[in-house]
C-alpha positions as CSV (number, residue, x, y, z in Angstrom):
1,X,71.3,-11.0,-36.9
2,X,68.3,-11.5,-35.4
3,X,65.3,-13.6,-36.5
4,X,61.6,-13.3,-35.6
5,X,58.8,-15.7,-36.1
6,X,55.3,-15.5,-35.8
7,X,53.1,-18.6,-35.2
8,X,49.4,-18.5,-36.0
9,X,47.3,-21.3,-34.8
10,X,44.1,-21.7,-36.4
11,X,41.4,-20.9,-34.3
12,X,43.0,-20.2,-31.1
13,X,41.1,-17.0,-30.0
14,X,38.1,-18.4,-30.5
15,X,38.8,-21.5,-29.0
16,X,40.4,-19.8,-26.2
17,X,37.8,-17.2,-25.8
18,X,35.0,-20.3,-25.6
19,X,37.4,-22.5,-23.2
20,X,37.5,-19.3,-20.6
21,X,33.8,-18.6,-20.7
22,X,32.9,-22.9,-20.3
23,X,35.0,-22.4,-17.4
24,X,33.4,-19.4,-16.1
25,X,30.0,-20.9,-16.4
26,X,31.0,-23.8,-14.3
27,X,32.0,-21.7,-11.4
28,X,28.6,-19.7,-11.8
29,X,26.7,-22.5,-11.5
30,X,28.7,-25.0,-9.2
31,X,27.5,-21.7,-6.5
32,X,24.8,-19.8,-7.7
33,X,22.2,-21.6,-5.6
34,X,24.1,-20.2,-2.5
35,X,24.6,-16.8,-3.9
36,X,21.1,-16.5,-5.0
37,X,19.6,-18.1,-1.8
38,X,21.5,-15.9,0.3
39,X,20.4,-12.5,-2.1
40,X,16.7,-13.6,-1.3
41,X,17.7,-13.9,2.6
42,X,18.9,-10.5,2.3
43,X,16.0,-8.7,0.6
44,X,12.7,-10.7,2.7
45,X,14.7,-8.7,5.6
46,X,14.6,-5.7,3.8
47,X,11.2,-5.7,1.9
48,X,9.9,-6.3,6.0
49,X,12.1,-3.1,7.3
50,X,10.8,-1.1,4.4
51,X,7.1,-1.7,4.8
52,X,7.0,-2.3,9.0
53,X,9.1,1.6,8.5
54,X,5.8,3.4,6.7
55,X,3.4,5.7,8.1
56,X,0.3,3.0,7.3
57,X,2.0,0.8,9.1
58,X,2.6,2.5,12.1
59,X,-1.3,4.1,11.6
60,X,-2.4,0.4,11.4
61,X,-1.1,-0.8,14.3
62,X,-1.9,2.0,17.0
63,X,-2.9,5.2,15.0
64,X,-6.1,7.0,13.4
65,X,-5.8,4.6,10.1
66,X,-6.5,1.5,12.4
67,X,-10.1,3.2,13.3
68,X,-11.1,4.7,10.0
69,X,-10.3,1.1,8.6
70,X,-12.3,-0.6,11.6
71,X,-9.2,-3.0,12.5
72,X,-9.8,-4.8,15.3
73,X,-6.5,-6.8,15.4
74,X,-3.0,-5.0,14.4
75,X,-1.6,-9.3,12.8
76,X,-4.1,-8.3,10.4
77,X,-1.3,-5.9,8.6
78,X,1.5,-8.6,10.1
79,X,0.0,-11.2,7.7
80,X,-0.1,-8.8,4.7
81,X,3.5,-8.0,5.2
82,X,4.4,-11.5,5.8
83,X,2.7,-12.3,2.3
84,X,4.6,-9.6,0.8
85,X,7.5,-10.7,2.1
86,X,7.0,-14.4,0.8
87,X,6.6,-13.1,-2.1
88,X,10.2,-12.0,-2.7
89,X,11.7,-14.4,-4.5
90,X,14.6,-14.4,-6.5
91,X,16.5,-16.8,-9.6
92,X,19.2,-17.6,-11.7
93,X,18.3,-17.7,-15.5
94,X,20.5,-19.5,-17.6
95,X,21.0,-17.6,-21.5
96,X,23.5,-17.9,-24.3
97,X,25.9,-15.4,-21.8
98,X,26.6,-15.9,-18.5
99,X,23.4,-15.7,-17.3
100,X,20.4,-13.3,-15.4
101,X,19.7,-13.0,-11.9
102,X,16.0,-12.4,-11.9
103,X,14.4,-10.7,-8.5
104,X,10.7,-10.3,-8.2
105,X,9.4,-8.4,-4.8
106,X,5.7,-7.8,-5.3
107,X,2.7,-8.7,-7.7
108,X,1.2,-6.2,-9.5
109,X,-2.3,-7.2,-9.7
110,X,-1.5,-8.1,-5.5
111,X,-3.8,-10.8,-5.6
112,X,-1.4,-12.9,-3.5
113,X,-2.1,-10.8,-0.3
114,X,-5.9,-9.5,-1.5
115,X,-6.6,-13.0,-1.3
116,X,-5.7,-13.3,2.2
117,X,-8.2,-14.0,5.0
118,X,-6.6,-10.9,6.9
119,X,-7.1,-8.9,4.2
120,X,-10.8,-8.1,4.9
121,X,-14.0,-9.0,7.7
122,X,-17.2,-9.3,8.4
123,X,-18.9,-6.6,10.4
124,X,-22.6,-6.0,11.8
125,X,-24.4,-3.6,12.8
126,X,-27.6,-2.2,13.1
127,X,-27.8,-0.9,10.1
128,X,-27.0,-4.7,8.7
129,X,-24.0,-5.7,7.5
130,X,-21.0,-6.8,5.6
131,X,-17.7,-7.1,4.2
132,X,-15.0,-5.0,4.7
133,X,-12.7,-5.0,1.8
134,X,-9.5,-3.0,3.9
135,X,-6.9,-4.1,2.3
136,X,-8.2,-3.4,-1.3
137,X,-9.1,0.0,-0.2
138,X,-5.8,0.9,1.1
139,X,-3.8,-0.6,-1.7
140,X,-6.1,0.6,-4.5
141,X,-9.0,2.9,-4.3
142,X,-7.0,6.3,-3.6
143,X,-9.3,8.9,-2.2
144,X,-12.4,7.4,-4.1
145,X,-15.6,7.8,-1.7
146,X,-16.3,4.2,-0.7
147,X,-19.0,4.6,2.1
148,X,-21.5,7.1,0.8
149,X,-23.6,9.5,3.0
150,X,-21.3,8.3,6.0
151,X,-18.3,9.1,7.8
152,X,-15.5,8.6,10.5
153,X,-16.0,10.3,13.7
154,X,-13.1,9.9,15.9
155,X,-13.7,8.8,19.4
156,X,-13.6,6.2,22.3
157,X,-16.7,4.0,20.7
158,X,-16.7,1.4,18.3
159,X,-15.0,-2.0,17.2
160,X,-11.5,-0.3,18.0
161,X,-12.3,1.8,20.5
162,X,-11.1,4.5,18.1
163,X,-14.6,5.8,16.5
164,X,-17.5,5.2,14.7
165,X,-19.4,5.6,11.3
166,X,-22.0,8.5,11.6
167,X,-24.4,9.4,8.9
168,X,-23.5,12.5,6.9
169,X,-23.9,14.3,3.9
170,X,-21.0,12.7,1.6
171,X,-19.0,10.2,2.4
172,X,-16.0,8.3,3.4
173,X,-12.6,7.7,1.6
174,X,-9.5,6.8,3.0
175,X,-7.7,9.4,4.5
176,X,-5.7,11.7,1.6
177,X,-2.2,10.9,3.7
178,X,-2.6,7.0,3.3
179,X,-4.3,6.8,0.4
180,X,-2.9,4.5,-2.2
181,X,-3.5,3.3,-6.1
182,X,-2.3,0.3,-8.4
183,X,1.0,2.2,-8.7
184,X,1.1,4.5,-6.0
185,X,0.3,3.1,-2.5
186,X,1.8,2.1,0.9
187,X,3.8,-1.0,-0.1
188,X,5.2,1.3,-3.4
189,X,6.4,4.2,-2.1
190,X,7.9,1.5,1.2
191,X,9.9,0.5,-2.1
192,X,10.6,3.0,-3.9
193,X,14.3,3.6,-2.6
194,X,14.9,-0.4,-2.6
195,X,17.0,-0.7,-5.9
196,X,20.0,0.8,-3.6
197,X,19.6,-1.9,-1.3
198,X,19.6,-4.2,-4.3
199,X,22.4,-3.7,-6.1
200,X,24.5,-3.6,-2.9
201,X,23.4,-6.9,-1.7
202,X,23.9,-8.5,-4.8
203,X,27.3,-7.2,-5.5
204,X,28.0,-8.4,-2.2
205,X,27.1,-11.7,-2.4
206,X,28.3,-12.3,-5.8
207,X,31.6,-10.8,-4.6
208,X,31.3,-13.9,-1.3
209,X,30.4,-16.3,-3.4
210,X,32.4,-16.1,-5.9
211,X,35.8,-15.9,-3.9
């Protein structure tokens, strides 16, 4: 003879199912701040890579771009990309679950590095004078003419040593190869293949710091 017996206790899976996730959410957030200060670490390193790896970059600093845009001193670019990279920032967001990890690389209005000093000069010349808006340009104006009935003429003269402005039927845009918009522009198409690098780092360091 055999006898079975079956005990239900009121409540217990729901209980149990609450008791498990209260103790879950505990560990999250007795080391989140680690995890998530360690994910930020990770991605300033790789926003930096990304952009310091594009062809703008490179133009900037010793190529054609750095003439047509009449840049004088390559940190110009270093204190954009240092901006953007201050910009990454990323947070835990307690909800009802176990919570959001929230990354934000770049603003899209980018008035955090428009705003910057580097981001444009003064020039003079004796035509007069005025402000040079680079940055804006690059990031936003795609091939738009922006100096009219003027153009680049590539050569030993001028503020870079690279060329000069000479008067033409037309105008001047930046260069078709560099040009960028709202969406679509040097620091964009840097990121476009950074979600890889995302996910990895995160499951990596959730995987650490969760041990």
């Amino acid at each position: 003879m055999s006898i079975q017996a079956k005990i239900e206790l009121p409540n217990f899976a729901s209980e149990f199912d609450k008791n498990i996730k209260k103790e879950i959410t505990n560990i999250i957030l007795k080391n989140i701040n680690n995890v998530v200060s360690n994910i930020e670490k990770r991605l300033k390193i790789i926003v930096k890579r990304l952009i310091e790896s594009s062809p703008e970059y490179s133009s900037i600093k010793s190529g054609d771009l750095k003439g047509e845009l009449g840049i004088v001193s390559s940190g110009s670019i270093d204190a954009v990309i240092n901006k953007f990279v201050e910009s990454v920032k990323v947070e835990y967001k307690k909800n009802r679950g176990l919570g959001n990890i929230v990354i934000k690389i770049i603003n899209s209005d980018y008035s955090d590095v428009l705003t910057l000093p580097e981001a444009s000069y003064v020039y003079s010349s004796k035509r007069g004078g005025g402000v040079i808006e680079w940055l804006r340009w690059l990031l936003l104006e795609g091939t738009s003419i922006i100096v009219t009935e003027y153009d680049f003429e590539p050569g030993s003269r001028g503020r870079t040593g690279r060329g000069i402005m000479v008067k033409k039927i037309g105008g001047w845009s930046v260069p078709v190869e560099f040009a960028g918009t709202a969406t679509d522009n040097f620091v964009t198409r840097s990121l476009s293949s950074i979600q890889d690098d995302i996910d990895i780092t995160v499951r990596q360091e959730i995987t650490k710091g969760f041990k």
